[in-house]
N, C-alpha and C positions, 0 to 999 in steps of 0.2 A: 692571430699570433698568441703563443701561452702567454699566461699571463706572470707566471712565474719567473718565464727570460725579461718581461719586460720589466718587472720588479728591479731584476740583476740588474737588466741595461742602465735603470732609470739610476739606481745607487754607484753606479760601474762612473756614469756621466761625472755626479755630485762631484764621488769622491775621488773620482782621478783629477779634475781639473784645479780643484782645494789641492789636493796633494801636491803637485806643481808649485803652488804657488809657497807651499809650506818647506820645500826639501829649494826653492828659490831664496825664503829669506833663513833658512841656514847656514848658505855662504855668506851671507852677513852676521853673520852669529858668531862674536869675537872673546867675550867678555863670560865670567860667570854670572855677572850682573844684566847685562844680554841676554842671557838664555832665561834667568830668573824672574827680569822686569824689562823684556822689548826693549832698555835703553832710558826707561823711562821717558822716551817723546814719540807715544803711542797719543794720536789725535782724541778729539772729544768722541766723535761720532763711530770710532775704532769701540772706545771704552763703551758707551754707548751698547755697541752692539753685540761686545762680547760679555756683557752683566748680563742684558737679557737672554743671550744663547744658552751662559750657564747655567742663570736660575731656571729658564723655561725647562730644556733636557728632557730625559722620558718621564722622571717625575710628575710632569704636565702631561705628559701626553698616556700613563698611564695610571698611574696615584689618583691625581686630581680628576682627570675625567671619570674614573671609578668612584670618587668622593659624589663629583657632579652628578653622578648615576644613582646612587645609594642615595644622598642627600641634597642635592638640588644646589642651591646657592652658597651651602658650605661650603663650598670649590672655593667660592669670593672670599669667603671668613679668614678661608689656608694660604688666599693670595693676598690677604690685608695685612697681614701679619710679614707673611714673607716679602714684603715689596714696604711695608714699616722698617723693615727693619733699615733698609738701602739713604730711609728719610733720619732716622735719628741718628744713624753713622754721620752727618752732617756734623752732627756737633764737636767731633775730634778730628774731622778730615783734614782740613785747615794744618793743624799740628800734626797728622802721620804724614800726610805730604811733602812739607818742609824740614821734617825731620829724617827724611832719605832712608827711612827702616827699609827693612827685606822682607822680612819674615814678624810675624806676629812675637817668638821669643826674642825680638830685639827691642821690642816695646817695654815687654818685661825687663830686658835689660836694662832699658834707659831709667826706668821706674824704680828699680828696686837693686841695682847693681851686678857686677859680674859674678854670677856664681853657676858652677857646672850643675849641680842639679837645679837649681830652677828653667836651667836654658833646657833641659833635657826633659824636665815634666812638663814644662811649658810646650816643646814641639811632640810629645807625643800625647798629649791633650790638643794640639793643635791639628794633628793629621787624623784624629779622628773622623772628623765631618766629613772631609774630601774622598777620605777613606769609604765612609759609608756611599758617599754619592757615587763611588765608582762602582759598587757593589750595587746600588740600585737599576743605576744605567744599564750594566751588565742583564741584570734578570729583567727588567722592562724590553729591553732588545729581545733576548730569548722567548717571552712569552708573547710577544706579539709575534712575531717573524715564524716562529712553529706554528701557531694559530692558524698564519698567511699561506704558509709553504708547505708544513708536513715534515719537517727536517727537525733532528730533535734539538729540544731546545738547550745541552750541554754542550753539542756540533754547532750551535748558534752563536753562544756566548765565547767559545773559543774562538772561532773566524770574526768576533765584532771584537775580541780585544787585542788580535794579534793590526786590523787595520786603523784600530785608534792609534797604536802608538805611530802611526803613520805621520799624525797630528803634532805629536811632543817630540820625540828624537831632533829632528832638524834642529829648531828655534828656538825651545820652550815655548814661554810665554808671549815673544812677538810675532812663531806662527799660531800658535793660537787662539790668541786676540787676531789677529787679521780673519784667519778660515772661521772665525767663531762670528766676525760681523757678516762675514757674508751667508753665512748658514741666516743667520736672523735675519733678512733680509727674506730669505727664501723661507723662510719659517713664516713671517707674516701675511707671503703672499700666498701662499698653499692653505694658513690658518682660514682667508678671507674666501676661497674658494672653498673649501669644505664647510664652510658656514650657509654659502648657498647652495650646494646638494643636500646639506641636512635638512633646510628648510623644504625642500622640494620633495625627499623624500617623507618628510615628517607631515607635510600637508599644511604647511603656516605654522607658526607662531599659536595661534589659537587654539589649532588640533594637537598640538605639541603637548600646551601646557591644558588642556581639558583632558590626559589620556596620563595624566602622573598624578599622584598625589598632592591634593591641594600646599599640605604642608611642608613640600622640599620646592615647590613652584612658584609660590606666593614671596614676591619681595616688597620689603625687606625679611620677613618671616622666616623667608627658607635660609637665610644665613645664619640662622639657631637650629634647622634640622640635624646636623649630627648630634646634638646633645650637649647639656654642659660641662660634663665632665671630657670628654673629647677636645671640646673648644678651647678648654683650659687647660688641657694637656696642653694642644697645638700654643697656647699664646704662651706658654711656660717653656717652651721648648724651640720652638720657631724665632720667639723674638730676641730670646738671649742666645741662642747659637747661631742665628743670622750676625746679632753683631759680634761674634765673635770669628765665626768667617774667612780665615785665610783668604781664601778666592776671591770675595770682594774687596780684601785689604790691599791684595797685589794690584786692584786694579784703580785704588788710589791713589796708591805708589806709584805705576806705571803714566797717569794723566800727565801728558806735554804740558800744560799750561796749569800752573798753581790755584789762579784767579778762576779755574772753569772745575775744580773736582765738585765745587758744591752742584753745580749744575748738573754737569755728569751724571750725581746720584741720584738728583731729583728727576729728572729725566727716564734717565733707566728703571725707576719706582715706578714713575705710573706706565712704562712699557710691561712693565715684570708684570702689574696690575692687571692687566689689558689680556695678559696669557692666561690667566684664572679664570676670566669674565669668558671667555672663550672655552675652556674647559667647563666650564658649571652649562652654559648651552648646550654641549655638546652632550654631555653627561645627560639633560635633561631628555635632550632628544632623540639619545638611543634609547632611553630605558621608552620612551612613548611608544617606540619603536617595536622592541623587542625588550618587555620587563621580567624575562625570567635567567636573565644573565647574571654570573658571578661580576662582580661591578670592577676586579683587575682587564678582565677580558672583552671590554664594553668599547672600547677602541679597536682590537681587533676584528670583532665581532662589524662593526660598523665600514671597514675595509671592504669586506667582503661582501657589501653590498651595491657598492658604486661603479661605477662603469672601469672596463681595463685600464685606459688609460689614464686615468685618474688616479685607479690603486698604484701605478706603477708611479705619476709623480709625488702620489704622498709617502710610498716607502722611500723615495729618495728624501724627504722634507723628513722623515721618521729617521733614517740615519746619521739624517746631519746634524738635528735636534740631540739624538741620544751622543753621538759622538762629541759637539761640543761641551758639555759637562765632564764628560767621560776624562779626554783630553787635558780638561782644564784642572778636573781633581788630581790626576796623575803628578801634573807639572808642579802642581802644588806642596804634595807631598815630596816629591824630591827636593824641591828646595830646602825645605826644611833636614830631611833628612844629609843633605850636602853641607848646606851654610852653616845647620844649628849644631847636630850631631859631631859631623865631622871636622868640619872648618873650627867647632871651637872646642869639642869636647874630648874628641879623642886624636886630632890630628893639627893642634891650632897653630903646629910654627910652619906648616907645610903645606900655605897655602900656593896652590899653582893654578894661575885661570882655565889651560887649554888640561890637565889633569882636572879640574872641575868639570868642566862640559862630558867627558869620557862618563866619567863617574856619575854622571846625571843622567846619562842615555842608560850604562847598564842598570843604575838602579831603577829607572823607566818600567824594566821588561820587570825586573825583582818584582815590582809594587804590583805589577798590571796582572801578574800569575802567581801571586798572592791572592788577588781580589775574584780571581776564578775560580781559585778555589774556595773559596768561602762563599761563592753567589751560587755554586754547584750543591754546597752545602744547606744554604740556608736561603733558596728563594722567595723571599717577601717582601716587597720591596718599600712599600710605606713603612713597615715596622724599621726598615734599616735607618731611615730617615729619624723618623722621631728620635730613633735609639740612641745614634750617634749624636745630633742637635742635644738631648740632654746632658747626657754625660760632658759633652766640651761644654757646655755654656755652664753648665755646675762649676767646672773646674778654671772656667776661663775669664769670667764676667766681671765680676765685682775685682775682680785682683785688676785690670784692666781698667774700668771706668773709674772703678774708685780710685785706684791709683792714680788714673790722671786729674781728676779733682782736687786732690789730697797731693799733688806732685810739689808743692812749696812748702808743707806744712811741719817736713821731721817728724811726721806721725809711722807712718808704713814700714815694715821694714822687711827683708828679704825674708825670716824666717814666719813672717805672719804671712808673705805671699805663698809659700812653701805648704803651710798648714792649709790655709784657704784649698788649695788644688786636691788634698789629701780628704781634709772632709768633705768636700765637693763629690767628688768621686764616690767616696765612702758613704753619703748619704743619699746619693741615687740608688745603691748596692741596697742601702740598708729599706729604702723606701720600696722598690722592686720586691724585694722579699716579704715585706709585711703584708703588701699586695692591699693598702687599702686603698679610699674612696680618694683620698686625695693624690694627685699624680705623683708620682717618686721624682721627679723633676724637683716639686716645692722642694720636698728634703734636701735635695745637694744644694739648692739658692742658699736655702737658710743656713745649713751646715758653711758652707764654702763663706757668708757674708760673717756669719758668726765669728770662725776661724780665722779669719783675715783682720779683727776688730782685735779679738782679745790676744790672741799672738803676740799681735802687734803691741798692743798694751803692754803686757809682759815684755817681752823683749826691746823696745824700746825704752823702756826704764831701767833696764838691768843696761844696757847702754850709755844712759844718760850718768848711771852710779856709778859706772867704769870710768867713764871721761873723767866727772868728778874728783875722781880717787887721783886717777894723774894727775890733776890741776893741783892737786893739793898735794901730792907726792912732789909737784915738779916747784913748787914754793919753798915746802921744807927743805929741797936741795939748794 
């Protein structure tokens, strides 16, 4: 049988059955808070499963296993960081939880007060990330599935984003938290069966690692193989645009139980962990393989060696991997752009729930060919990642942590959260350009922590002098 139909069949199976179940909990999709947060009484084991669906995506299956290719155990360095970050969000969960936010700009609201432009730089530093993930997902679909089939990979990335919105339209977020745990499910059972043809075709473990470079092989060793400027991008950029996240905030938000979100993250860390460990293997054991490959194409390439029907359930495990990201950036971004944008900025006495849900589906299709066209534009999908994780955690970090540190103290003030995001931005701009040794990342932290301290300073005093003058204006009367 070709092996091509059976590709089709095998992703035909995934995604018809998921789809079901996803256009199923639509009819229970009442609420704009519904479409946005599942209802908030999405189970542990739900959350669970849709953290690791997210974060694994094609990112894992082609980023990271091209990292794992090129450098060995670096895969683990990309997954320490990005599965840290699921650990230190612990220390605020507790309070976004109980605090019923939506959206990342209502945090900022709570922090710093109501103001239109902060809620509006706030969500559009916020939908950068999810933004970038769906422009990843995009061009990791396309460049594997050309690779597999022969169909070009612009023909690819349109047919993979006209069936994600497949995912979002119904439910939002409650079908894709649901289709997203059961993908990861079938994600780690396809992961554990591709770990044993690699070993079989690799020859052991021994021949694996005797046929790469001692130095991307050797652990702990080879989790310094990419280099430290690399590594320090990745931890400057990974671990502050992790915690700043939309996607995994919604899915703090979304946890049934208050008492289980710390669980939940800690849980889903060391799963997220477990998907690197797996990528930096596999990475090892193509390049033993075959080491004259571009290290994006090292997954593909590794397809094409396994028996039919194996390729045909792993393109199914490869759709549902890429889709559930895909799906989950989407949903992401329209909340923001419905609750933040619209609901407060430009439409805020006119809110209507069954007009939100509308409004959320057609901006669905807006964001999702948008992001086609810019993956048509600019296929590289690592570089999307870092790019966007800087830039948001530049702008998004310190206004955020520090804020809620500093949330009793009458120090912060709206116009110092305002500047922070401005030189955040502006010093990733400015760092990019100089093009030196240290990553443009450090510049927007500094700038953005700088900007948020003395702002504040300033304006908080000029605050304190104004009260003052009334106190004393309000005596003499």
């Amino acid at each position: 049988m070709n092996v091509i139909f059976l590709m089709i069949l095998s992703a035909v199976v995934v995604l018809g059955g998921t789809g079901l179940l996803s256009f199923f909990m639509g009819k229970h999709t009442k609420s704009g808070e519904d479409w946005a947060l599942g209802g908030r009484n999405l189970p542990i084991y739900v959350i669970i499963g849709t953290q690791y669906a997210t974060a694994m995506g094609g990112g894992v299956l082609v980023a990271h296993v091209g990292i794992g290719y090129a450098s060995g155990w670096s895969a683990l360095t990309y997954g320490v960081f990005l599965s840290g970050t699921l650990v230190l969000l612990t220390a605020i969960a507790d309070w976004l939880r109980k605090s019923n936010f939506t959206t990342v700009p209502e945090i900022f609201e709570r922090l710093y007060g109501k103001n239109k432009l902060l809620i509006s730089m706030t969500a559009i530093m916020t939908i950068i990330v999810p933004f970038g993930w769906i422009c990843t997902q995009l061009v990791a679909f396309g460049k594997l599935y050309s690779s597999l089939t022969g169909f070009s990979m612009p023909l690819l990335i349109i047919v993979f984003a006209v069936i994600s919105l497949i995912y979002v339209l119904p439910a939002g977020l409650a079908s894709v938290a649901w289709t997203d745990f059961i993908f990861g499910c079938l994600m780690i059972l396809v992961s554990a069966v591709s770990l044993v043809f690699t070993l079989k075709m690799g020859g052991g473990i021994q021949t694996i690692v005797s046929n790469v470079p001692p130095e991307i092989a050797e652990f702990p060793k080879g989790m310094s193989a990419a280099g430290g400027f690399t590594i320090l991008l990745w931890a400057l950029s990974i671990l502050p645009g992790g915690l700043t996240n939309q996607m995994y905030y919604q899915r703090i938000y979304a946890v049934e139980n208050v008492k289980t979100v710390k669980t939940s993250l800690i849980i889903s860390a060391v799963v997220v962990l477990s998907a690197d460990v797996w990528a930096a293997f596999m990475g090892l054991s193509i390049r033993s393989m075959n080491p004259n490959l571009a290290p994006e194409m090292a997954a593909g390439w590794f397809l094409t060696q396994v028996p039919a029907w194996f390729m045909a359930l792993y393109s199914g495990f490869l759709v549902a991997t890429i889709i559930s990201t895909t799906d989950s950036a989407v949903q992401s971004i329209v909340v923001n752009l419905t609750r933040d944008f619209y609901a407060k900025v430009i439409n805020p006495n006119g809110y209507d729930e069954k007009k939100m849900i509308r409004l959320s589906r057609i901006l669905s299709v807006v964001v999702m060919a948008l992001a086609v066209a810019l993956s048509l534009a600019f296929p590289h999908a690592l570089n999307w990642l870092i790019a966007t994780y800087a830039y948001s955690a530049s702008a998004l970090l310190f206004p955020i942590f520090v804020g809620y540190f500093m949330r009793n103290k009458n120090f912060l003030t709206v116009q110092g959260a305002i500047g922070s995001m401005f030189c955040g931005f502006g010093g990733c701009i400015i760092g990019q350009i100089m093009n030196s040794n240290v990553p443009y990342v450090a510049f927007g932290l500094i700038g953005s922590f700088l900007g948020l301290v003395i702002i504040s300073a300033i304006t908080s005093r000029r605050v304190q002098s104004e009260y003052s003058l009334d106190e004393e204006l309000a005596l003499a009367e």
